[in-house]
ZADO-1210 file (C-alpha; in nm, 4 decimals, padded with zeros to 6 digits):
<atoms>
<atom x="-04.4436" y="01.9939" z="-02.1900" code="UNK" pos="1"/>
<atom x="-04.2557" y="01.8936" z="-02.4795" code="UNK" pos="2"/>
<atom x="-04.0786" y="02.1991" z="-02.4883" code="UNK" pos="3"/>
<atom x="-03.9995" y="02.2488" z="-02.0911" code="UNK" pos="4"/>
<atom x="-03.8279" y="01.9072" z="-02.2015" code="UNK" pos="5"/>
<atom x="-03.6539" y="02.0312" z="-02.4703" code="UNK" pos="6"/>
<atom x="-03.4872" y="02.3396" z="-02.2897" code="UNK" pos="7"/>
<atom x="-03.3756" y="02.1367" z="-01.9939" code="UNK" pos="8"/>
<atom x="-03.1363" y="01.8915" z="-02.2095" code="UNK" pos="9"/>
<atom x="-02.8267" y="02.0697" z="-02.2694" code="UNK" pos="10"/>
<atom x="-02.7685" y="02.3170" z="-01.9954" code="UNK" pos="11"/>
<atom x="-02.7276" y="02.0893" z="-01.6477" code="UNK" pos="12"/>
<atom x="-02.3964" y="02.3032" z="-01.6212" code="UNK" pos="13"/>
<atom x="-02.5068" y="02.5981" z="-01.8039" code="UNK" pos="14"/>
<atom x="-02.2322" y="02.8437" z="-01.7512" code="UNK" pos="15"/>
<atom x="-02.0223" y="02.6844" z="-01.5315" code="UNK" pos="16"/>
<atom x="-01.6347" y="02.7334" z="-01.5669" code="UNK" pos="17"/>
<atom x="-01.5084" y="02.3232" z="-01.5145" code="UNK" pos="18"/>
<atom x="-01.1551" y="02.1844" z="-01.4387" code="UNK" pos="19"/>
<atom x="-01.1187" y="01.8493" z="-01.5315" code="UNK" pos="20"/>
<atom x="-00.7600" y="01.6775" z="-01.4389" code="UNK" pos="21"/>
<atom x="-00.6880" y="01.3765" z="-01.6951" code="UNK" pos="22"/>
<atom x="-00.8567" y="01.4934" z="-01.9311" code="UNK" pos="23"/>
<atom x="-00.6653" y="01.4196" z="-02.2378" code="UNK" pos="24"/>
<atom x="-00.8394" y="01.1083" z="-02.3271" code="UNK" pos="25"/>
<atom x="-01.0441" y="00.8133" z="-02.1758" code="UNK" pos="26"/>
<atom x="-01.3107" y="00.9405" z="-01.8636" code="UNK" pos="27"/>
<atom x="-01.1442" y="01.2725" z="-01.8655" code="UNK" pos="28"/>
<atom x="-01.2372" y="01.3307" z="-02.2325" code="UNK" pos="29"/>
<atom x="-01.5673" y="01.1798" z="-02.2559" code="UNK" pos="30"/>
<atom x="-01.6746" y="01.4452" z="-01.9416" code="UNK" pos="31"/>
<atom x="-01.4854" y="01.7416" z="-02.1002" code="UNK" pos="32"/>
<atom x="-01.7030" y="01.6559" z="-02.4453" code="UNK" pos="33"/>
<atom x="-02.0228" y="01.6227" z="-02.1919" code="UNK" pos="34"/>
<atom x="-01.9909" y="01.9177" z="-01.9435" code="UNK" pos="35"/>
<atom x="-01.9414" y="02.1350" z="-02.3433" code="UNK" pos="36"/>
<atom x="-02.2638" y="01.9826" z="-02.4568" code="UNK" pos="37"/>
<atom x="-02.4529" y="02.0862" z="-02.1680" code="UNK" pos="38"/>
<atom x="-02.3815" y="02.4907" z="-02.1391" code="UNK" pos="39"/>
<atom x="-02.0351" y="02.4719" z="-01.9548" code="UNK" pos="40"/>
<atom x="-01.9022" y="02.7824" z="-02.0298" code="UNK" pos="41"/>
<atom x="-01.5448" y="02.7110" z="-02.0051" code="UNK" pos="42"/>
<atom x="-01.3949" y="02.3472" z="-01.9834" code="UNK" pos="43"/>
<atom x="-01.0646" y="02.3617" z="-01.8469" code="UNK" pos="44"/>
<atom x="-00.8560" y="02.0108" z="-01.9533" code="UNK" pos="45"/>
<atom x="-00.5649" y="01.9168" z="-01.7333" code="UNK" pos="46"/>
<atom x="-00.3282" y="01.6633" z="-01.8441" code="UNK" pos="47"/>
<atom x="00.0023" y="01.5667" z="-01.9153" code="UNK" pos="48"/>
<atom x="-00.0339" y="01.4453" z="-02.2294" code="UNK" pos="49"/>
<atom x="-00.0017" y="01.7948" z="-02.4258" code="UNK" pos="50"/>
<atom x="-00.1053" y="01.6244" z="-02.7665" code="UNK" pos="51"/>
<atom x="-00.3808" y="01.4631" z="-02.6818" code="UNK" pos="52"/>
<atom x="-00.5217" y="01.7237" z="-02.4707" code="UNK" pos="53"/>
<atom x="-00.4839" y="01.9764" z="-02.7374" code="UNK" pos="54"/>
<atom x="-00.6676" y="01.7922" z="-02.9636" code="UNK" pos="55"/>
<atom x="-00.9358" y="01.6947" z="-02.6920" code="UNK" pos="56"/>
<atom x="-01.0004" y="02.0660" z="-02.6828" code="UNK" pos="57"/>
<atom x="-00.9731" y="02.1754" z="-03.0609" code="UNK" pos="58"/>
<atom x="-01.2590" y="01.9091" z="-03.1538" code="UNK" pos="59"/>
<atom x="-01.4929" y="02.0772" z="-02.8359" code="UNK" pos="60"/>
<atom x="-01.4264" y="02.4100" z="-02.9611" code="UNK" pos="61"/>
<atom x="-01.1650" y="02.7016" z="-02.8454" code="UNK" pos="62"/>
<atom x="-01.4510" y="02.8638" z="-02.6840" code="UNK" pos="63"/>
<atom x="-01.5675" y="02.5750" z="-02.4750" code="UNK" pos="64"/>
<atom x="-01.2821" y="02.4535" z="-02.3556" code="UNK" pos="65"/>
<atom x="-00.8708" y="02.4894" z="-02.3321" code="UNK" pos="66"/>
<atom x="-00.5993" y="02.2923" z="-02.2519" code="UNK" pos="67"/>
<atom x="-00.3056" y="02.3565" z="-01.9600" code="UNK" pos="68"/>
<atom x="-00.0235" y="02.1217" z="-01.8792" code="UNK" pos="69"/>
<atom x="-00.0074" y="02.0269" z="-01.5348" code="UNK" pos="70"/>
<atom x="00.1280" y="01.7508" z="-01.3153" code="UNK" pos="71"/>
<atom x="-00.0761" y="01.6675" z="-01.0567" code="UNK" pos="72"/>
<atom x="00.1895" y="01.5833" z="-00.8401" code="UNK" pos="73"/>
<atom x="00.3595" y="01.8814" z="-00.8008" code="UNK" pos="74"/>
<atom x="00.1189" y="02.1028" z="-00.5877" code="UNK" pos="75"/>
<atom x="00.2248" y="02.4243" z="-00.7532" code="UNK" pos="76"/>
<atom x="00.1450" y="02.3294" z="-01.1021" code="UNK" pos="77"/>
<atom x="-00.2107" y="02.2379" z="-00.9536" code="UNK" pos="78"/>
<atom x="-00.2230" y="02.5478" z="-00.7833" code="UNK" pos="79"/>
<atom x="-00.1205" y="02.7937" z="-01.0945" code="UNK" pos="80"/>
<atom x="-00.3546" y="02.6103" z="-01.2708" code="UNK" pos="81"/>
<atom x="-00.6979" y="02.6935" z="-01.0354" code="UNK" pos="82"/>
<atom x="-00.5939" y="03.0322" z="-00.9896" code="UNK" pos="83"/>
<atom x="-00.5090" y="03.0910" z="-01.3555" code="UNK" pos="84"/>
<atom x="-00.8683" y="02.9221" z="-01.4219" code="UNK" pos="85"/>
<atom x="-01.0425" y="03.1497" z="-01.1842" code="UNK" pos="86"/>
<atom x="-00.8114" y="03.4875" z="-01.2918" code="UNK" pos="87"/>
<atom x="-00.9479" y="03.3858" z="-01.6499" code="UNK" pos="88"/>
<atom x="-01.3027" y="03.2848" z="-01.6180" code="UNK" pos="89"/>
<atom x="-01.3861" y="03.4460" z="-01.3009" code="UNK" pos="90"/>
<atom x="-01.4844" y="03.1369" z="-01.1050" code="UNK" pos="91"/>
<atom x="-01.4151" y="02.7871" z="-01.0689" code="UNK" pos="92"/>
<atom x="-01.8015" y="02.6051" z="-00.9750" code="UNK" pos="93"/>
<atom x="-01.6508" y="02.2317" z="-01.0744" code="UNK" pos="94"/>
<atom x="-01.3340" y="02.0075" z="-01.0141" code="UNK" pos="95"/>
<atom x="-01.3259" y="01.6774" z="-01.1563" code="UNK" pos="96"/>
<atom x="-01.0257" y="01.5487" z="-00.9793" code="UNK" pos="97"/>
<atom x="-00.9484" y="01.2818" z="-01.2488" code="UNK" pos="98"/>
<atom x="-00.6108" y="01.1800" z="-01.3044" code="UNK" pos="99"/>
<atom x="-00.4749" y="00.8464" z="-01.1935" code="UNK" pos="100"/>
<atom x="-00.2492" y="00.6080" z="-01.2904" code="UNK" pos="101"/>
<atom x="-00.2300" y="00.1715" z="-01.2695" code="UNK" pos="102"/>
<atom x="00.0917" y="00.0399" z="-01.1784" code="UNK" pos="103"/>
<atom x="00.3152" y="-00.1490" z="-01.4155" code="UNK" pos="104"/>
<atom x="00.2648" y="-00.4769" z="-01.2710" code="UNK" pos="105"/>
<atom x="00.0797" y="-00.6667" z="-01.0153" code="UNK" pos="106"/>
<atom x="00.1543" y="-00.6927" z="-00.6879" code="UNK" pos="107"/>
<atom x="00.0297" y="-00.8696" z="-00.3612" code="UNK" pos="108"/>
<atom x="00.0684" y="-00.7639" z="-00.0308" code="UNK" pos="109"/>
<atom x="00.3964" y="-00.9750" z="00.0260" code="UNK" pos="110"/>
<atom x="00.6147" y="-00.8585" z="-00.2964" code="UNK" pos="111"/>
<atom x="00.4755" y="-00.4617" z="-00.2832" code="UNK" pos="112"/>
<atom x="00.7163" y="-00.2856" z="-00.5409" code="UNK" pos="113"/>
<atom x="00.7689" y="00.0529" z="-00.3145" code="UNK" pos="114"/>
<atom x="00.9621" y="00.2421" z="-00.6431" code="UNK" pos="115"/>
<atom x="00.5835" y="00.1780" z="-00.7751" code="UNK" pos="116"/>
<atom x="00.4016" y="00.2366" z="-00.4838" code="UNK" pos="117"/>
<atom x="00.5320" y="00.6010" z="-00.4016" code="UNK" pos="118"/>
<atom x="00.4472" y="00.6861" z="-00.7713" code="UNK" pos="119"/>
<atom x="00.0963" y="00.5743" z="-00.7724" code="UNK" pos="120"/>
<atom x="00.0650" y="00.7448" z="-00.4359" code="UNK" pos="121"/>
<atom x="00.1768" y="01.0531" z="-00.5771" code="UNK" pos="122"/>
<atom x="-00.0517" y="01.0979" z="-00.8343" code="UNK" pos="123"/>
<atom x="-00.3697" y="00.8601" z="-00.6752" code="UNK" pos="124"/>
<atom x="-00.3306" y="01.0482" z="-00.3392" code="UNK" pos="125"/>
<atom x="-00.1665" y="01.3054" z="-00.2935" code="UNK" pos="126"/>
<atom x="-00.2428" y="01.4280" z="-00.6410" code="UNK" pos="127"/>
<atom x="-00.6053" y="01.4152" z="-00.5568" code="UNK" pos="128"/>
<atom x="-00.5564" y="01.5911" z="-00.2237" code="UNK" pos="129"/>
<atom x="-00.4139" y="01.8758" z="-00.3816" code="UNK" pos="130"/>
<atom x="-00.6838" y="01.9353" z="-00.6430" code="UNK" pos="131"/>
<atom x="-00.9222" y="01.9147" z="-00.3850" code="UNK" pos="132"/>
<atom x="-00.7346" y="02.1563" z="-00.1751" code="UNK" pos="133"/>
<atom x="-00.6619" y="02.4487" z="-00.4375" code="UNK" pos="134"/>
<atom x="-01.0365" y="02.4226" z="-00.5602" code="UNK" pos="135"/>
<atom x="-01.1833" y="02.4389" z="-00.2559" code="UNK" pos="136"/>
<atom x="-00.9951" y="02.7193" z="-00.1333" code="UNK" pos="137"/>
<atom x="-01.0880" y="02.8912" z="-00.4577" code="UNK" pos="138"/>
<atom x="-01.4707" y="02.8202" z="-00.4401" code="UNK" pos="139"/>
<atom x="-01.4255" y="02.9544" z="-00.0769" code="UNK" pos="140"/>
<atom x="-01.2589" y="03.2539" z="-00.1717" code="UNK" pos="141"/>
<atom x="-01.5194" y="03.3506" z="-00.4675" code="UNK" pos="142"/>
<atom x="-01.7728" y="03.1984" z="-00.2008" code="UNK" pos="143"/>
<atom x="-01.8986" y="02.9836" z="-00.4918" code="UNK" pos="144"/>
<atom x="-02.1555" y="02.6791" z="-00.3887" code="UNK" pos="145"/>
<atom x="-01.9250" y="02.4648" z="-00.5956" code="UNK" pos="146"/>
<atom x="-01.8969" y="02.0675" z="-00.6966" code="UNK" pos="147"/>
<atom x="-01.5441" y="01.8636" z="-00.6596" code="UNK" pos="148"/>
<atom x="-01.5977" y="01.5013" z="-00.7666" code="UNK" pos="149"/>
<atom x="-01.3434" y="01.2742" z="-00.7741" code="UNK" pos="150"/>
<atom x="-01.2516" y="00.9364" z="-00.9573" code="UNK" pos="151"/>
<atom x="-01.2650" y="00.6311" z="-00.7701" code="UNK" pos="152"/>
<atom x="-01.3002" y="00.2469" z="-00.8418" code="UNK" pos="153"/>
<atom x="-01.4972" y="-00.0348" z="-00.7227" code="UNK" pos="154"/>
<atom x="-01.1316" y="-00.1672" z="-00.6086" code="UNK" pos="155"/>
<atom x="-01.1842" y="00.1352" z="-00.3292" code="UNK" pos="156"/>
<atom x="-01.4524" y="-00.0755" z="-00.1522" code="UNK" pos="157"/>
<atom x="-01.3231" y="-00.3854" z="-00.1052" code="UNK" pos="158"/>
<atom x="-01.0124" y="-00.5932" z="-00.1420" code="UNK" pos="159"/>
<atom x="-00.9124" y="-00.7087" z="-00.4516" code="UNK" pos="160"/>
<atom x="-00.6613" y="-00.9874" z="-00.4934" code="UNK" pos="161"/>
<atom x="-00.3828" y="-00.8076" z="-00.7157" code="UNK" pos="162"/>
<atom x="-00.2839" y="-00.4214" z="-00.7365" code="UNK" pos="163"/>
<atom x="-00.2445" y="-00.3467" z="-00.3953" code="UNK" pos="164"/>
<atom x="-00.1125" y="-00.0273" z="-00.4106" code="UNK" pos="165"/>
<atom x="-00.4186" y="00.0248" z="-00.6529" code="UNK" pos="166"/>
<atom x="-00.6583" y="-00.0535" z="-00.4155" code="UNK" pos="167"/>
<atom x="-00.5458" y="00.1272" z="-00.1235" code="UNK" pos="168"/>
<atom x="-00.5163" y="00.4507" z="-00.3066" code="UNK" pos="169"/>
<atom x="-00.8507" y="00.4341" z="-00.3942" code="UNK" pos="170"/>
<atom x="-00.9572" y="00.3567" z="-00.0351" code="UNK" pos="171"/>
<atom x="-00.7593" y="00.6487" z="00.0377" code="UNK" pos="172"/>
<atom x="-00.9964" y="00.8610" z="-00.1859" code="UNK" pos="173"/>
<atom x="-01.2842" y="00.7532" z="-00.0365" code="UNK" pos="174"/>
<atom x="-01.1236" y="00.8806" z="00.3135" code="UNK" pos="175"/>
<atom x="-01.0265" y="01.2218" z="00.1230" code="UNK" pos="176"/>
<atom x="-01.3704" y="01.2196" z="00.0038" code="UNK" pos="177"/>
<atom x="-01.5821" y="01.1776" z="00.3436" code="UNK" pos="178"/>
<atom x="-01.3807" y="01.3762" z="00.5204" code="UNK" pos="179"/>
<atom x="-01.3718" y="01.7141" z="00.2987" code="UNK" pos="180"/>
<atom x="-01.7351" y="01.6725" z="00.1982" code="UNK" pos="181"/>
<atom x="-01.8177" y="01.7198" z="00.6346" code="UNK" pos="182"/>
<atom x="-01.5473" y="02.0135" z="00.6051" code="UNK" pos="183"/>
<atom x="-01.6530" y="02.2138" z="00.3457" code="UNK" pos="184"/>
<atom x="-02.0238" y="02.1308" z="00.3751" code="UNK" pos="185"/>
<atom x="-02.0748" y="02.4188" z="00.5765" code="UNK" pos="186"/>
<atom x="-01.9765" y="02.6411" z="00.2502" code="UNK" pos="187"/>
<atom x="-02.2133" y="02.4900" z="00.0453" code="UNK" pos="188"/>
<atom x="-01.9363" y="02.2942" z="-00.1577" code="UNK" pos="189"/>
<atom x="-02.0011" y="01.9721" z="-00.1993" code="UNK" pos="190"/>
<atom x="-01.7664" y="01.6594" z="-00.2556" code="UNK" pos="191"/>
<atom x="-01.8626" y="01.2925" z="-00.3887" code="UNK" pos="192"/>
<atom x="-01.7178" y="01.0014" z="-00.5355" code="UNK" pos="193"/>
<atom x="-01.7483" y="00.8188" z="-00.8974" code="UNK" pos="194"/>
<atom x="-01.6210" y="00.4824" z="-00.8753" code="UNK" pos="195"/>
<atom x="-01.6410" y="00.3505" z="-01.1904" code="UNK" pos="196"/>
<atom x="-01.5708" y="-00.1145" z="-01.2556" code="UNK" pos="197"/>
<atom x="-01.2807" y="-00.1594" z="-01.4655" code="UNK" pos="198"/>
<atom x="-01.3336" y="-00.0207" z="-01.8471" code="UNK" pos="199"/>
<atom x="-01.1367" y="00.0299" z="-02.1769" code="UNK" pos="200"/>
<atom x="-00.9937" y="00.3214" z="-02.1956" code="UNK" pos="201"/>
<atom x="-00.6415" y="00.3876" z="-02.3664" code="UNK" pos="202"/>
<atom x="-00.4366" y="00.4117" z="-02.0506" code="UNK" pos="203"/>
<atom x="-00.5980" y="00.0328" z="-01.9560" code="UNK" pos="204"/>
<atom x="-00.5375" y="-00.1229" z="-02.3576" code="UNK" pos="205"/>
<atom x="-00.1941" y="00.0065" z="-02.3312" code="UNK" pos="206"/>
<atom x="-00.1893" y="-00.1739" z="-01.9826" code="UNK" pos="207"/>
<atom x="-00.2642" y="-00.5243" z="-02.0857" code="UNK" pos="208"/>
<atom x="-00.1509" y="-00.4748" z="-02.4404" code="UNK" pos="209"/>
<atom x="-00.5240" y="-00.5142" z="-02.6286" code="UNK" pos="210"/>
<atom x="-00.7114" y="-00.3193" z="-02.8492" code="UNK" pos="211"/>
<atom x="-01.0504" y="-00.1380" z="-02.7663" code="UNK" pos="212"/>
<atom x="-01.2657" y="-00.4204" z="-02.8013" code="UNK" pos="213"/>
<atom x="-01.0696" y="-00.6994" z="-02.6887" code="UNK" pos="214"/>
<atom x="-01.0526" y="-00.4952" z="-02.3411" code="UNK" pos="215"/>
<atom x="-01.3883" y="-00.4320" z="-02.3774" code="UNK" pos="216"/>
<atom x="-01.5251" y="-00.7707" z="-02.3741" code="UNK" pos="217"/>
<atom x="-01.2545" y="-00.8825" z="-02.0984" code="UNK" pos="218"/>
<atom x="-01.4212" y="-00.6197" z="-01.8308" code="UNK" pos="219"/>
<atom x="-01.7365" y="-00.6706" z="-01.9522" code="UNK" pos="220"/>
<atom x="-01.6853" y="-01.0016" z="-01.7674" code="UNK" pos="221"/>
<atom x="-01.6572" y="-00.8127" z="-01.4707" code="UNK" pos="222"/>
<atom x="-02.0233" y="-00.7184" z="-01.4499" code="UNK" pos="223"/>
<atom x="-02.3314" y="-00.9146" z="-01.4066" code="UNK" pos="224"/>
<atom x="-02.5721" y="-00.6774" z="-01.6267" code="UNK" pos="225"/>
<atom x="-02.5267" y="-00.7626" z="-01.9524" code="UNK" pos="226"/>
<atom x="-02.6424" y="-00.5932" z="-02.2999" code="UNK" pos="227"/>
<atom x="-02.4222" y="-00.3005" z="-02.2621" code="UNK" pos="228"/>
<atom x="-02.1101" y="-00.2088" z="-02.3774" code="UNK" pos="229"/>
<atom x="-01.9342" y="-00.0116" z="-02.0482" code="UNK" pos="230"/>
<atom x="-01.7917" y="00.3301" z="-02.1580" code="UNK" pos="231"/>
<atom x="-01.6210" y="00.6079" z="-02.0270" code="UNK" pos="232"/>
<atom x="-01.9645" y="00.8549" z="-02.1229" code="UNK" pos="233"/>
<atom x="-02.1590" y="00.6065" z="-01.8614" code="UNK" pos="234"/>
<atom x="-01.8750" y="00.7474" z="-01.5924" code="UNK" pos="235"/>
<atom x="-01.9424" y="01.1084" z="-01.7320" code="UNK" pos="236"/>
<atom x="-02.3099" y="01.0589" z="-01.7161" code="UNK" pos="237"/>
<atom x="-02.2264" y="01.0057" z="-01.3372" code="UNK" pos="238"/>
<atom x="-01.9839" y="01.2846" z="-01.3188" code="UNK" pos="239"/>
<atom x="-02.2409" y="01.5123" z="-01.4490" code="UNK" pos="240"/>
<atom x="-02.5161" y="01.4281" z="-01.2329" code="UNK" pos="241"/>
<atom x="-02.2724" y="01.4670" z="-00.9281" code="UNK" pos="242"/>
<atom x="-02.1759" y="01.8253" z="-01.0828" code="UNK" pos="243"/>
<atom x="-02.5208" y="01.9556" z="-01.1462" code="UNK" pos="244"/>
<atom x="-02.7995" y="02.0865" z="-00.9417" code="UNK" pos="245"/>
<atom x="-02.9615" y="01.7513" z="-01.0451" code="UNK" pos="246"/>
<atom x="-02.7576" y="01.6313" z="-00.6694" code="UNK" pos="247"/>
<atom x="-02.7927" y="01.9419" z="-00.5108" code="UNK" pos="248"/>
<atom x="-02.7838" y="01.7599" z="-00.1455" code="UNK" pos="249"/>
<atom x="-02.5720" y="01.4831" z="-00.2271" code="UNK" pos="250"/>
<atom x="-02.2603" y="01.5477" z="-00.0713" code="UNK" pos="251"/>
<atom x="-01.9893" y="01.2366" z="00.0690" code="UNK" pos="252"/>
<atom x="-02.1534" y="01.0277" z="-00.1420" code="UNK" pos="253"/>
<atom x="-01.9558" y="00.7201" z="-00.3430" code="UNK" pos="254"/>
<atom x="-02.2027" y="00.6823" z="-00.6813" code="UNK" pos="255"/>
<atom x="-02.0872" y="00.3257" z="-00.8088" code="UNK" pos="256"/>
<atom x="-02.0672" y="00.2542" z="-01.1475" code="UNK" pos="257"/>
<atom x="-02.0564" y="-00.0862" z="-01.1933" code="UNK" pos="258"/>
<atom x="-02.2585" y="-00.3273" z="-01.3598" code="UNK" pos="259"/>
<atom x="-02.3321" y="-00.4981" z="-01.0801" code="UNK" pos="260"/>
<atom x="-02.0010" y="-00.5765" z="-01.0129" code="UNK" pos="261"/>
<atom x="-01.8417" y="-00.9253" z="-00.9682" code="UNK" pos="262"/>
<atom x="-01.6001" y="-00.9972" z="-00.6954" code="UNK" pos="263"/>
<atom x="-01.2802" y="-01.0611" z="-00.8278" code="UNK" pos="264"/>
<atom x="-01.0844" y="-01.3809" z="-00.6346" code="UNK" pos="265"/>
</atoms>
């Protein structure tokens, strides 16, 4: 028993080729680091921050995992980058469809910044839409049974009362979400949701202007279970169940990741 146990832990993606968008630090990293520790045979990291992504991938290892520069807003780099994935490594069997930005400042419903708005729409959205697009096509292509999970937020679900434009492109994931897991269910590709409460990561220190721990103890507020420290690996523990066979006939799901999450007012 103890060794059945033993050979399980390390290979829910055994040899699975992986592209995960925003991947240069924060959720994006802490997945990349996961998917290499459990038998992925090729993590692809996507991200527009070149340094950071290069050293995301030197410290999993040039044979586990590479880094590409692409932004996910223009639909051609997204596209150059599945096919160069797939004309590489064969395949493509999972898209983590990551990336996502916060707007500068926070906004209500009456005093919507639209110079904001379209830019968080273009990389929340549309950005989103058009990794989904290029790796499904791929997986339907290679006829691959493939996995496309994408990040959402607990702000997705219901309304929050500041970042507006934040909360409706997560909505809108949740829409993108539903409606391509029904579409592409009859190819055996599957599509879900990880909507993680808010959590320190660099992009949200350099946000508010705090350091790890100070941000960590604000959104720990946020949840009602307490004795744990909320990290991005909790998110990639989700990411990885959603990727594996483990959720084989989970498909249009939203998996929250929250703490028992407290309503903001």
């Amino acid at each position: 028993m103890a060794e059945s146990i033993s050979n399980a832990v390390g290979h829910k993606v055994a040899g699975k080729v992986a592209i995960i968008t925003g991947g240069a630090s924060g959720i994006g990293a802490a997945t990349a680091r996961l998917f290499a520790d459990e038998g992925a045979r090729m993590v692809v990291i996507a991200d527009i921050q070149d340094e950071l992504g290069n050293e995301v991938a030197a410290s999993i290892g040039s044979h586990r995992c590479s880094f590409v520069h692409c932004d996910v807003t223009d639909e051609d780099r997204v596209k150059h980058l599945v096919e160069s994935t797939v004309n590489t490594h064969g395949q493509l069997d999972i898209m983590f469809s990551n990336a996502g930005i916060v707007s500068p400042s926070t906004q209500t419903v009456l005093d919507l910044k639209f110079s904001e708005f379209d830019r968080l729409f273009a990389v929340n959205v549309r950005g989103m839409a058009a990794c989904v697009k290029e790796a499904a096509r791929a997986m339907v292509e290679k006829g691959v049974r493939g996995s496309i999970v994408c990040t959402g937020s607990v702000a997705g679900s219901h309304g929050i009362p500041r970042r507006t434009d934040y909360s409706m492109s997560k909505h809108a994931v949740l829409g993108l979400v539903r409606a391509a897991s029904v579409q592409l269910a009859g190819h055996g590709i599957r599509v879900n949701c990880v909507s993680p409460n808010g959590i320190a990561t660099p992009l949200t220190c350099k946000l508010h202007g705090l350091e790890m721990e100070e941000m960590q103890k604000v959104y720990g507020q946020l949840a009602r279970l307490k004795g744990v420290v909320f990290t991005p690996k909790h998110v990639a523990d989700a990411v990885l169940f959603l990727s594996s066979d483990d959720s084989q006939f989970v498909t249009g799901h939203d998996l929250v990741v929250d703490g028992s999450h407290v309503p903001l007012k």
